[in-house]
Structures are given as structure tokens and as C-alpha cells.
py3Dmol code that shows the C-alpha trace and the ligand (Angstrom):
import py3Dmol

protein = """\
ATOM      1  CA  UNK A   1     -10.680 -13.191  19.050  1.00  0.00           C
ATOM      2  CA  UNK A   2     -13.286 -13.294  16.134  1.00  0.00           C
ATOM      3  CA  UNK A   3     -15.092 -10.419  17.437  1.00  0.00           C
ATOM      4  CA  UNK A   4     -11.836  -8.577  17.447  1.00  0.00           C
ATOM      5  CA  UNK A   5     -10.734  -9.224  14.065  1.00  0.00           C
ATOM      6  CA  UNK A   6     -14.268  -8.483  12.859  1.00  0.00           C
ATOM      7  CA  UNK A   7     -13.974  -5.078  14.118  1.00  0.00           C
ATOM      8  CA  UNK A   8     -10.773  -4.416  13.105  1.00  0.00           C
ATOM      9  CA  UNK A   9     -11.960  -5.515   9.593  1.00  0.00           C
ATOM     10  CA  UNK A  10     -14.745  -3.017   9.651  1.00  0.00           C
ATOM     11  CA  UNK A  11     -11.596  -0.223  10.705  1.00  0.00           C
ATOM     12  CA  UNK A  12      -9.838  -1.395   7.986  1.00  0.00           C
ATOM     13  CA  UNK A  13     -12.925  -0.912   5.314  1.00  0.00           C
ATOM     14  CA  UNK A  14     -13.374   2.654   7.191  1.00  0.00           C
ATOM     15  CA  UNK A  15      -9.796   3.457   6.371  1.00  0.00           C
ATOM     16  CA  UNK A  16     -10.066   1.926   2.833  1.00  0.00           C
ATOM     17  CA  UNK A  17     -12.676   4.090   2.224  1.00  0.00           C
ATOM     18  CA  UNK A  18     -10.678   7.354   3.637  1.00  0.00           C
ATOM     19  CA  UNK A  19      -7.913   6.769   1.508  1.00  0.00           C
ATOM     20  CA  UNK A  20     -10.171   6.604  -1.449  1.00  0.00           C
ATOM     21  CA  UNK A  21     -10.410  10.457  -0.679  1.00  0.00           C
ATOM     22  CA  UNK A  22      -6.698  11.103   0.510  1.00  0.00           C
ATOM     23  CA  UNK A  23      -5.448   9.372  -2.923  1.00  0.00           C
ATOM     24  CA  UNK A  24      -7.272  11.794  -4.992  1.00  0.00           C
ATOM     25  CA  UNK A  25      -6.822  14.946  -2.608  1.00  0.00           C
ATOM     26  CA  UNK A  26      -3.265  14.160  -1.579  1.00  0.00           C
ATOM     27  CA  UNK A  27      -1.588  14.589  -5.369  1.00  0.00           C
ATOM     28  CA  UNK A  28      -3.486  17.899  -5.845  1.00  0.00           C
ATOM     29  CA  UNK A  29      -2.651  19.388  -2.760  1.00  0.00           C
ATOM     30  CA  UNK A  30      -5.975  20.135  -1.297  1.00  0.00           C
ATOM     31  CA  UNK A  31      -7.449  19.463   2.298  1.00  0.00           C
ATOM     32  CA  UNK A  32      -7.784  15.887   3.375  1.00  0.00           C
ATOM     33  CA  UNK A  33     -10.431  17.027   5.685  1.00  0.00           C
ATOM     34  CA  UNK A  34     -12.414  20.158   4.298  1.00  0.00           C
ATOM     35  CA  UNK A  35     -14.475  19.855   2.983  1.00  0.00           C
ATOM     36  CA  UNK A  36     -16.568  16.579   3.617  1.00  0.00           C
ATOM     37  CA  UNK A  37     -16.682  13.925   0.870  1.00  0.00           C
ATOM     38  CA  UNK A  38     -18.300  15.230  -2.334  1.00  0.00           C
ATOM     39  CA  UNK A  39     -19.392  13.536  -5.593  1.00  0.00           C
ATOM     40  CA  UNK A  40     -15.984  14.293  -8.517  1.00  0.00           C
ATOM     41  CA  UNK A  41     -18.572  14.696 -11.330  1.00  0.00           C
ATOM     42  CA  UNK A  42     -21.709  16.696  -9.731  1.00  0.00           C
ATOM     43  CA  UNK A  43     -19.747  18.135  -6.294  1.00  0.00           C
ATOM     44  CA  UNK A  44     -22.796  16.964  -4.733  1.00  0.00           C
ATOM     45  CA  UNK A  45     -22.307  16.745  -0.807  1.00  0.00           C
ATOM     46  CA  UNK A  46     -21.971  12.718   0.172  1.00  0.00           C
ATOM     47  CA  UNK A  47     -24.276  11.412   3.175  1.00  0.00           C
ATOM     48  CA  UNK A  48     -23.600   9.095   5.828  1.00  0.00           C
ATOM     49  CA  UNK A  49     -25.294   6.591   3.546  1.00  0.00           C
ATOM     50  CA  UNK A  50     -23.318   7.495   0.393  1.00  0.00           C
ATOM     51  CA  UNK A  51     -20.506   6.468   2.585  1.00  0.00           C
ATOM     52  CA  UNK A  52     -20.721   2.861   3.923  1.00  0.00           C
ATOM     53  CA  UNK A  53     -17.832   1.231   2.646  1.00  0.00           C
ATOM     54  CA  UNK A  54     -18.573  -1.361  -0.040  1.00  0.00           C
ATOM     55  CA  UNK A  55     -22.537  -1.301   0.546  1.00  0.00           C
ATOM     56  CA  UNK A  56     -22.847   2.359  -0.681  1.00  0.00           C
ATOM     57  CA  UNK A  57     -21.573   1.688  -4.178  1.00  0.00           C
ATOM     58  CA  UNK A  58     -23.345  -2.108  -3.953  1.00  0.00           C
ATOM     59  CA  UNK A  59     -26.706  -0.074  -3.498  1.00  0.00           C
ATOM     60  CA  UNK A  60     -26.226   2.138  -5.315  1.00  0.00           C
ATOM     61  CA  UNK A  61     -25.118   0.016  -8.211  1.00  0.00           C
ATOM     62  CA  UNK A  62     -21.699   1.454  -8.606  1.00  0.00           C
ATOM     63  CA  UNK A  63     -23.184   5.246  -9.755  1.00  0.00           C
ATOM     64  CA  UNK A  64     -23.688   8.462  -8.017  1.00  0.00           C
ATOM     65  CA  UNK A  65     -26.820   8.754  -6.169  1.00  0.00           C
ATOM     66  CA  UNK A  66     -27.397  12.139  -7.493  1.00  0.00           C
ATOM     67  CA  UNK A  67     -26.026  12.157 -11.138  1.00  0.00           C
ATOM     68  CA  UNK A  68     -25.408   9.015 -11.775  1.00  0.00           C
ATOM     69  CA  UNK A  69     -21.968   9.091 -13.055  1.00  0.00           C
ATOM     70  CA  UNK A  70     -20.129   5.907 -11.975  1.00  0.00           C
ATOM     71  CA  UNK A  71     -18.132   5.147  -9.424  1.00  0.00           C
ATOM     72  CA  UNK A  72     -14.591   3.893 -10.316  1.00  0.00           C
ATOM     73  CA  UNK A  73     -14.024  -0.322  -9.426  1.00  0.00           C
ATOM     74  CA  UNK A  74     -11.159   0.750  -7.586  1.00  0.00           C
ATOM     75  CA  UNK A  75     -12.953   2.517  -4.337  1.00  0.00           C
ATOM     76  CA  UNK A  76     -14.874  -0.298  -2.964  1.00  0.00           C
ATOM     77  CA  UNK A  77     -11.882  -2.738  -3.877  1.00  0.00           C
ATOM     78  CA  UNK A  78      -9.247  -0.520  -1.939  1.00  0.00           C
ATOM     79  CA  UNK A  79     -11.681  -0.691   0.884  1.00  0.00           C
ATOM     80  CA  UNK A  80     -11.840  -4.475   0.921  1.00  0.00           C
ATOM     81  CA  UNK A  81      -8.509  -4.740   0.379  1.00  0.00           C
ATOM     82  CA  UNK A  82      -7.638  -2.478   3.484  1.00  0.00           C
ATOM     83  CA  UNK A  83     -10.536  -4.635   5.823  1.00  0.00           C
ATOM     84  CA  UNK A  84      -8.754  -7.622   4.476  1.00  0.00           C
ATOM     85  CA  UNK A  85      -5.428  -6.723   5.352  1.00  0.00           C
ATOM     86  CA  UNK A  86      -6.227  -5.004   8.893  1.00  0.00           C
ATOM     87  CA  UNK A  87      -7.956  -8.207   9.339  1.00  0.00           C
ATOM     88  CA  UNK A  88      -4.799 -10.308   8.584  1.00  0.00           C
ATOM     89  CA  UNK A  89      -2.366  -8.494  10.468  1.00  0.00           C
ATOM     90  CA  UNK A  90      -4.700  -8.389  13.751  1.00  0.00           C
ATOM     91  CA  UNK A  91      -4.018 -12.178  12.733  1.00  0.00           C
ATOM     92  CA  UNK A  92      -0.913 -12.380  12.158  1.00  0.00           C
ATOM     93  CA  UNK A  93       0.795 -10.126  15.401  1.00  0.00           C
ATOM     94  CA  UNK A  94      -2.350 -10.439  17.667  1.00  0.00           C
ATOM     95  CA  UNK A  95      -3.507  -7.262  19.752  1.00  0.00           C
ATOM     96  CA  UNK A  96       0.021  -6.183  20.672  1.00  0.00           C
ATOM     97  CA  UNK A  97       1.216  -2.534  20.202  1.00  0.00           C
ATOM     98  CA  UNK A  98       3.379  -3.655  16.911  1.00  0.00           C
ATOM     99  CA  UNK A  99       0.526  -4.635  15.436  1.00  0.00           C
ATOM    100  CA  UNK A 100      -0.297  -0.281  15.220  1.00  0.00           C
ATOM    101  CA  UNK A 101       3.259  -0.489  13.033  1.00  0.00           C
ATOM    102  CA  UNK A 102       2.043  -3.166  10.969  1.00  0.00           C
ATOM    103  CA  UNK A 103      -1.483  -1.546  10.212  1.00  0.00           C
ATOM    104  CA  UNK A 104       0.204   2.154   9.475  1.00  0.00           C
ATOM    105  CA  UNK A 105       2.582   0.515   7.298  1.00  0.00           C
ATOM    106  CA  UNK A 106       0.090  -0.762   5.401  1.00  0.00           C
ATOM    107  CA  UNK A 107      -2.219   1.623   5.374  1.00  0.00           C
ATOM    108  CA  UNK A 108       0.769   3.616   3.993  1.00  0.00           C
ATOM    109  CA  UNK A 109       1.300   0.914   1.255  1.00  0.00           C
ATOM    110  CA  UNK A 110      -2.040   0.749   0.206  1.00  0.00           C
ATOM    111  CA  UNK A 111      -2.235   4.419  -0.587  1.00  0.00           C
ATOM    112  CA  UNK A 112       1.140   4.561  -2.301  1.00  0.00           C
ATOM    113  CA  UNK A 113       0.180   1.716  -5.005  1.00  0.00           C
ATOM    114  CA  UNK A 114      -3.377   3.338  -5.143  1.00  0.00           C
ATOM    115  CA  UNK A 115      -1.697   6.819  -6.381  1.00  0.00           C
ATOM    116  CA  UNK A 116       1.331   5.328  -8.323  1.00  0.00           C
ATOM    117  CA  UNK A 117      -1.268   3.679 -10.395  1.00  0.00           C
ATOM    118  CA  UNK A 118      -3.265   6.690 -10.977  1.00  0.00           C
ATOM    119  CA  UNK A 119      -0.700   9.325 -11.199  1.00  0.00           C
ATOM    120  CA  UNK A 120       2.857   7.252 -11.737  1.00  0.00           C
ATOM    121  CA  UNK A 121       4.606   9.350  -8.502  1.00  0.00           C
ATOM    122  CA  UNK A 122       4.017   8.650  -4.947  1.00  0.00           C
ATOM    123  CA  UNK A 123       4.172  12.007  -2.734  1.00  0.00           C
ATOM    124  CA  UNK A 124       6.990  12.505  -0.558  1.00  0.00           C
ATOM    125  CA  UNK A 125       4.308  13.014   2.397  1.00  0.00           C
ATOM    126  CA  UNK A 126       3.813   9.469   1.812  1.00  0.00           C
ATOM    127  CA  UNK A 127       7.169   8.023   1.678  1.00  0.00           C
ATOM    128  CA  UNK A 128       9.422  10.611   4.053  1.00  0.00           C
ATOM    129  CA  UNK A 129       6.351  11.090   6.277  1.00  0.00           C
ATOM    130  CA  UNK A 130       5.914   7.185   6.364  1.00  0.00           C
ATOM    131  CA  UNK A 131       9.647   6.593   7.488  1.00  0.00           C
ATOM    132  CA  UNK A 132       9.994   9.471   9.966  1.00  0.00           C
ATOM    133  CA  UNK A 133       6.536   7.645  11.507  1.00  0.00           C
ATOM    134  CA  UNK A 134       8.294   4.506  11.020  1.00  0.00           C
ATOM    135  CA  UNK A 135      11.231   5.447  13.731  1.00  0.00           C
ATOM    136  CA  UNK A 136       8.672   6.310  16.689  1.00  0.00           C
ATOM    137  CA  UNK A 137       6.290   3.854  16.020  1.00  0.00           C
ATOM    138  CA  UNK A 138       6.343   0.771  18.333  1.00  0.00           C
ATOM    139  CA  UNK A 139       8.880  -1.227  19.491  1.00  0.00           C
ATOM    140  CA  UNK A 140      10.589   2.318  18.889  1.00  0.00           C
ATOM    141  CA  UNK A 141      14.001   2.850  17.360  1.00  0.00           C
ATOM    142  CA  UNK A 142      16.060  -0.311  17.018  1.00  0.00           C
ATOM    143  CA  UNK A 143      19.204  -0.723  14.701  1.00  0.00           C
ATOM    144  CA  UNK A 144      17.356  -3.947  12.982  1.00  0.00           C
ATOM    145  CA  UNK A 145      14.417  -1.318  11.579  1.00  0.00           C
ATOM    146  CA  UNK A 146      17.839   1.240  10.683  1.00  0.00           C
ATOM    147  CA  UNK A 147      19.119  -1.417   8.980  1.00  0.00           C
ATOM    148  CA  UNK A 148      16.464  -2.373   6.996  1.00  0.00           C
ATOM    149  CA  UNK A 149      15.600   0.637   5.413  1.00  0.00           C
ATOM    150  CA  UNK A 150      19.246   1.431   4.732  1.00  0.00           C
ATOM    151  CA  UNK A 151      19.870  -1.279   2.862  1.00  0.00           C
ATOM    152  CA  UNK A 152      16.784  -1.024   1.037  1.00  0.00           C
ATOM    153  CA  UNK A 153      17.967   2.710   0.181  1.00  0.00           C
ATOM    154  CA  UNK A 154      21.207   1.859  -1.542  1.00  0.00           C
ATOM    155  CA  UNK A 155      19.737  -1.344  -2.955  1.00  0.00           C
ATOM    156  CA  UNK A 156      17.397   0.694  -5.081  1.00  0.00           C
ATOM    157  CA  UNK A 157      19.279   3.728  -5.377  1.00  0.00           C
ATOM    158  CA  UNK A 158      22.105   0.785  -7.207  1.00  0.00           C
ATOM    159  CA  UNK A 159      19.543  -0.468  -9.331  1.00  0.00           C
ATOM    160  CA  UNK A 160      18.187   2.525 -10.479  1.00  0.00           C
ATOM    161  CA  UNK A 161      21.329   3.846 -11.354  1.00  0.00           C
ATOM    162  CA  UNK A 162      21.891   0.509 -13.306  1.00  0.00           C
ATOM    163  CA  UNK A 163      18.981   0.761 -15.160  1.00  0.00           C
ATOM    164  CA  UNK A 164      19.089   4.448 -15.932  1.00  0.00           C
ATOM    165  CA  UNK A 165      15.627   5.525 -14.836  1.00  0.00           C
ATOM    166  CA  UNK A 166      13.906   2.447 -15.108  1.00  0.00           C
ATOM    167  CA  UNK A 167      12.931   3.020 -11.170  1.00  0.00           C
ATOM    168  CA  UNK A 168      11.339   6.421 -10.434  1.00  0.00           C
ATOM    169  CA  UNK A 169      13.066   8.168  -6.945  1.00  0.00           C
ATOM    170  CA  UNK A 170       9.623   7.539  -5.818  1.00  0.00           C
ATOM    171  CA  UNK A 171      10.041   3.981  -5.697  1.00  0.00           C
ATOM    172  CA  UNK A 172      13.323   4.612  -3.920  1.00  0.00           C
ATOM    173  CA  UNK A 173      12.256   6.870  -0.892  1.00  0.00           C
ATOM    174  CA  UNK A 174       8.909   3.762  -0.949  1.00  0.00           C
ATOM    175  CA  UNK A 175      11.857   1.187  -0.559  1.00  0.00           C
ATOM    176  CA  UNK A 176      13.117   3.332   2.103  1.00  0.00           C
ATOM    177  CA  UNK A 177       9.740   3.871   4.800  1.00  0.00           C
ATOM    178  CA  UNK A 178       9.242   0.224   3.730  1.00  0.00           C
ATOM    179  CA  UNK A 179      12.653  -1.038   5.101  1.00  0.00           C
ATOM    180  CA  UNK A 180      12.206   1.331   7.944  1.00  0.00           C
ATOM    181  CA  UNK A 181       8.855  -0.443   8.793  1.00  0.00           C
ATOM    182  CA  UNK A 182       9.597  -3.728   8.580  1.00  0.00           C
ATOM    183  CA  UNK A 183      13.376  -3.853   9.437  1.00  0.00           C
ATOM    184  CA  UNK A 184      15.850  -6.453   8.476  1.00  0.00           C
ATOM    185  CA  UNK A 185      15.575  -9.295   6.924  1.00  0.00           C
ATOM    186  CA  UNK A 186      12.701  -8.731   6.306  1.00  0.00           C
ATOM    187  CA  UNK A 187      13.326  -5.709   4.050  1.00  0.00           C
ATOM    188  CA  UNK A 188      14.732  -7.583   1.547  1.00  0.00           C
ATOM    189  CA  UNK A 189      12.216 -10.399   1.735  1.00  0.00           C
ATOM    190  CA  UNK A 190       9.806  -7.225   0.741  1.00  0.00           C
ATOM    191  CA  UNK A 191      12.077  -6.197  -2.254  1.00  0.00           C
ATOM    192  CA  UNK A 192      12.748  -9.544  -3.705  1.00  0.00           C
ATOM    193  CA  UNK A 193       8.881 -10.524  -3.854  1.00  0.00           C
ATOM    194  CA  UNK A 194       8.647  -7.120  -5.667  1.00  0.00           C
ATOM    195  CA  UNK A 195      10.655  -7.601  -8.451  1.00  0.00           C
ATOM    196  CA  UNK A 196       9.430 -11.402  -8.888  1.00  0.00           C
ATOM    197  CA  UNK A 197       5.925 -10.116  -9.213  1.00  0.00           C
ATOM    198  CA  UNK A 198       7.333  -6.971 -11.554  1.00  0.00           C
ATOM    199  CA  UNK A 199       9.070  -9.063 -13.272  1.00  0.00           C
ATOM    200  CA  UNK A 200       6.364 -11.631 -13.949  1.00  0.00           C
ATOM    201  CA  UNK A 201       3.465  -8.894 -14.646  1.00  0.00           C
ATOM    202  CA  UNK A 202       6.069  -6.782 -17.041  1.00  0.00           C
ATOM    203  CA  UNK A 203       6.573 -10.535 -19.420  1.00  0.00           C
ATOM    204  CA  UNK A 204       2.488 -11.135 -19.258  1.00  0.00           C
ATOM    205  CA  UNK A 205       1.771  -7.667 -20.491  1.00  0.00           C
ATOM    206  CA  UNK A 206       4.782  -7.954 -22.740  1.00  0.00           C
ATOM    207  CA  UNK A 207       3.466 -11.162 -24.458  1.00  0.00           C
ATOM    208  CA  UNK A 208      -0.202 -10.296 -24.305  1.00  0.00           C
ATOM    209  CA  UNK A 209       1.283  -7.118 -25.931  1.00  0.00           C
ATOM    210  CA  UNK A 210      -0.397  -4.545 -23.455  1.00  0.00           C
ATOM    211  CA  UNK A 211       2.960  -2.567 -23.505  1.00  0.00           C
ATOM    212  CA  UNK A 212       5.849  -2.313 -25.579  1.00  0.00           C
ATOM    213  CA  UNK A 213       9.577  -2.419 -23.719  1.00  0.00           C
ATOM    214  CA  UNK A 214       9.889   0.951 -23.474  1.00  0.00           C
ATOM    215  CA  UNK A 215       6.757   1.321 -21.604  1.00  0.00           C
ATOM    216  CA  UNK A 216       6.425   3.020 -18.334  1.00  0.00           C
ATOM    217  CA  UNK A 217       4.811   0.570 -15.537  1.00  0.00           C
ATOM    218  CA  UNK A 218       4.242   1.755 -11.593  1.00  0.00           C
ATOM    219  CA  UNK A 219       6.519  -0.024  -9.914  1.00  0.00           C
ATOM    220  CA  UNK A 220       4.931   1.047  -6.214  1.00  0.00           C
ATOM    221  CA  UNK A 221       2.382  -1.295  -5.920  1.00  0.00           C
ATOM    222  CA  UNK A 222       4.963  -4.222  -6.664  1.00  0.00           C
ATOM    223  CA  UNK A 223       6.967  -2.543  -3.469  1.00  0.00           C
ATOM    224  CA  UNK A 224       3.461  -2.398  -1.663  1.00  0.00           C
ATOM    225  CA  UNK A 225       2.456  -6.109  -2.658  1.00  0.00           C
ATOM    226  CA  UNK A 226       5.586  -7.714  -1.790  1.00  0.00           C
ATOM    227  CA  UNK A 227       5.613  -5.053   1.574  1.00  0.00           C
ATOM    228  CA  UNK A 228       2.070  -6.304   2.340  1.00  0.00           C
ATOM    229  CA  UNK A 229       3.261 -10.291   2.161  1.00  0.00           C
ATOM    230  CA  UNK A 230       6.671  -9.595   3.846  1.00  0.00           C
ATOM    231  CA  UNK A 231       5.026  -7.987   6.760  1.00  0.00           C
ATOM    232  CA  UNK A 232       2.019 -10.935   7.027  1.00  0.00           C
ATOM    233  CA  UNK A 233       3.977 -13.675   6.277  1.00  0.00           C
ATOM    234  CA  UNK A 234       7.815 -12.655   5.619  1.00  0.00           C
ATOM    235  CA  UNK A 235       8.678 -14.966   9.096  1.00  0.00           C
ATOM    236  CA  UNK A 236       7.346 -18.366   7.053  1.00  0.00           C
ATOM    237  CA  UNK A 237       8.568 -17.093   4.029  1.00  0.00           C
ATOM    238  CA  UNK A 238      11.882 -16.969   5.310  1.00  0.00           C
ATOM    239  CA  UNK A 239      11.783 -20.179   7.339  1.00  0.00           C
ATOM    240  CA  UNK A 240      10.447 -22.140   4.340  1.00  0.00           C
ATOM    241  CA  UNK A 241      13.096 -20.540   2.308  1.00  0.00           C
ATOM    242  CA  UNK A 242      15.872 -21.499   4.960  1.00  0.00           C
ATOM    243  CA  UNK A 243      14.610 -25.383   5.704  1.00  0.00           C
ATOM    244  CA  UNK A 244      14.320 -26.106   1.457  1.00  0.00           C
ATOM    245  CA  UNK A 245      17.439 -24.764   0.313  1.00  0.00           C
ATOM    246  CA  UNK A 246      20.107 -24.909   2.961  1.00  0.00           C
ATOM    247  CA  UNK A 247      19.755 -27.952   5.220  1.00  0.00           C
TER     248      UNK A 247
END
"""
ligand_1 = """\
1
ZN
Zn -22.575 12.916 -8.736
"""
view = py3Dmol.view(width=600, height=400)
view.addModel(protein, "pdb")
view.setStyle({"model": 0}, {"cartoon": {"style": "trace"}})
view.addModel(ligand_1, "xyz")
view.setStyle({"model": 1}, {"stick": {}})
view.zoomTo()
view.show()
């Protein structure tokens, strides 16, 4: 079991590190594929060993090999981040085929927070793409998936119109593929972690006075964060939820 885990937290670092590319590519509109990896600052083609997740930029002490312009914190920690995760989910729903939900669901999480924070939209590739994969993925279609992402739809889609554009409609269609993936209750398990950890990062920057009310804060990786824990641990969330306040 530890061998498989292991190599499904090398998978994940090997995705981490492809999504480093996609989330810069995808917002632009250019080729996720062609060309190969190249350096933003020189265009200098990237090696195989400019490439090893996490060790590359260790090695190379966080700069480009050929110009030396450094590498942003945020590649080698979305690559841990995806190993980590891959590695918790293999835990989590063992080697069963909805653990290949659970992984492209995250994967799809992971790259939504990592481009809401850089750009403040998250492509509808993303989001529309994510929920039509979503449907097929296994166990399939199931009205408990349907469900889920419905009523994360109209939740949002309420709230925004409540707040008059304090959620983006990218953050709505996000809701959406996430309900989709993770089905009900689940779902809402997801939504409800998001706005407790918005809600607790918006006071903290508010009283350290990092932004003023009117501010504009991502609110995708919130959806992605609580998506992340309501798809690991959502079950014992619930449970300890359900045994503490209603027995
Ligand atoms: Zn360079």
C-alpha cells in the first residue's frame, strides 16, 4: 500500500508541476503542449533536469539555470501540494476507479485557485469542461452527483445576487463542476468550509489592514480548499457534525 501511495505521490508532483505550465498558458490561450517548457524571462528551452518537480528549483536555488531570474514560490509549492493531495486521496478511497474522480477533481481545483489568484477569473475550460468530465467520470451519472451541483448552482447564483457582485460568475460555474464532482451532501459540506475560511481570511486581512472592504479577494481557492477537505474528509466531517449536535 506504501509503495502505491508513494507513486501516486510522485504522479501527483508530475501533475503539480504540469499545471504550473497549464495555469500560465491556459489564461492566454496558447498551446498546453507546444512548445516544450521554456524559461518566462530568457525563453530558454527547459531540460529534463530543469524539470524534476521540487528538486529542480531546490538545485537550482529557486533561479533559472540559464539567466538566473527567479522562479516564483508558487511552482514547487503547487507541486507539493498536488503529490500531497494525490497522496491523500489514494488514502482516503483506496485504488478503486472513484478514486480517478477524486484525483481529476482535484487536479481541477488546484488549477482553478492557482489562476484565480494570479489572474482573479477561472476559465470556463476549467469549470464547464470540469463538470461535463464530472458526469462520465466513475461511478457514472447518478442523481446524488445531479443534485449536488444543482444545488450548489442556485446556492451561489442566490448569494451572488444578494451581494451584488461580491462573487464573480467564475466562482459560480467552480461551485457548479465542484457539486457535480462530489455530489450531495457533500456539496454543501464543500461550500460551507468555503465561506468559513473566506470569511475568516477576509477579517485577518481586514484587521491586519492588507485590504480595505471594498477590496477584491479570489474567492476560488476558498471553493478549492473547502472542495479539497470535503472530498478527503467530508464523510467524518459530516459524521462528527451529526453525533455533536443532534443526538
Ligand atoms: Zn531564464
Amino acid at each position: 500500500m506504501l509503495l502505491q501511495l508513494s507513486l501516486l505521490f510522485v504522479l501527483g508532483l508530475l501533475v503539480g508541476s504540469f499545471l504550473n505550465v497549464v495555469a500560465y498558458r491556459l489564461p492566454k490561450g496558447e498551446s498546453l503542449v507546444f512548445p516544450g517548457s521554456n524559461c518566462r524571462d530568457c525563453s530558454h528551452a527547459l531540460g529534463p533536469l530543469d524539470l524534476i518537480p521540487v528538486l529542480s528549483f531546490l538545485l537550482l536555488y529557486g533561479r533559472c539555470r540559464y539567466c538566473r531570474a527567479p522562479i516564483p514560490w508558487r511552482y514547487p509549492i503547487t507541486e507539493i501540494v498536488t503529490g500531497v493531495y494525490f497522496f491523500l486521496a489514494g488514502l482516503t478511497w483506496g485504488f478503486k476507479p472513484i478514486l480517478v474522480r477524486q484525483l481529476v477533481c482535484g487536479t481541477i481545483l488546484i488549477l482553478a485557485a492557482q489562476v484565480d489568484l494570479a489572474t482573479l477569473t477561472i476559465p470556463d475550460p476549467l469549470t464547464l469542461g470540469g463538470s461535463v468530465l464530472a458526469l462520465f467520470l466513475p461511478p457514472g451519472p447518478h442523481w446524488v452527483y445531479l443534485l449536488g451541483g444543482v444545488t450548489n448552482f442556485l446556492l451561489l447564483s442566490c448569494l451572488t445576487w444578494a451581494s451584488h457582485g461580491g462573487i464573480g460568475q467564475g466562482d459560480i460555474k467552480l461551485s457548479l463542476a465542484l457539486g457535480l464532482f462530489l455530489g450531495w451532501p457533500f456539496s454543501l459540506v464543500a461550500l460551507i468550509l468555503a465561506f468559513f475560511f473566506g470569511a475568516s481570511v477576509g477579517i485577518v486581512l481586514l484587521l491586519a489592514r492588507l485590504k480595505r472592504r471594498n477590496d477584491v479577494v479570489a474567492f476560488g481557492p476558498f471553493l478549492a480548499l473547502g472542495g479539497i477537505i470535503a472530498g478527503l474528509w467530508g464523510r467524518d466531517l459530516l459524521e462528527l457534525y451529526l453525533t455533536t449536535f443532534w443526538r
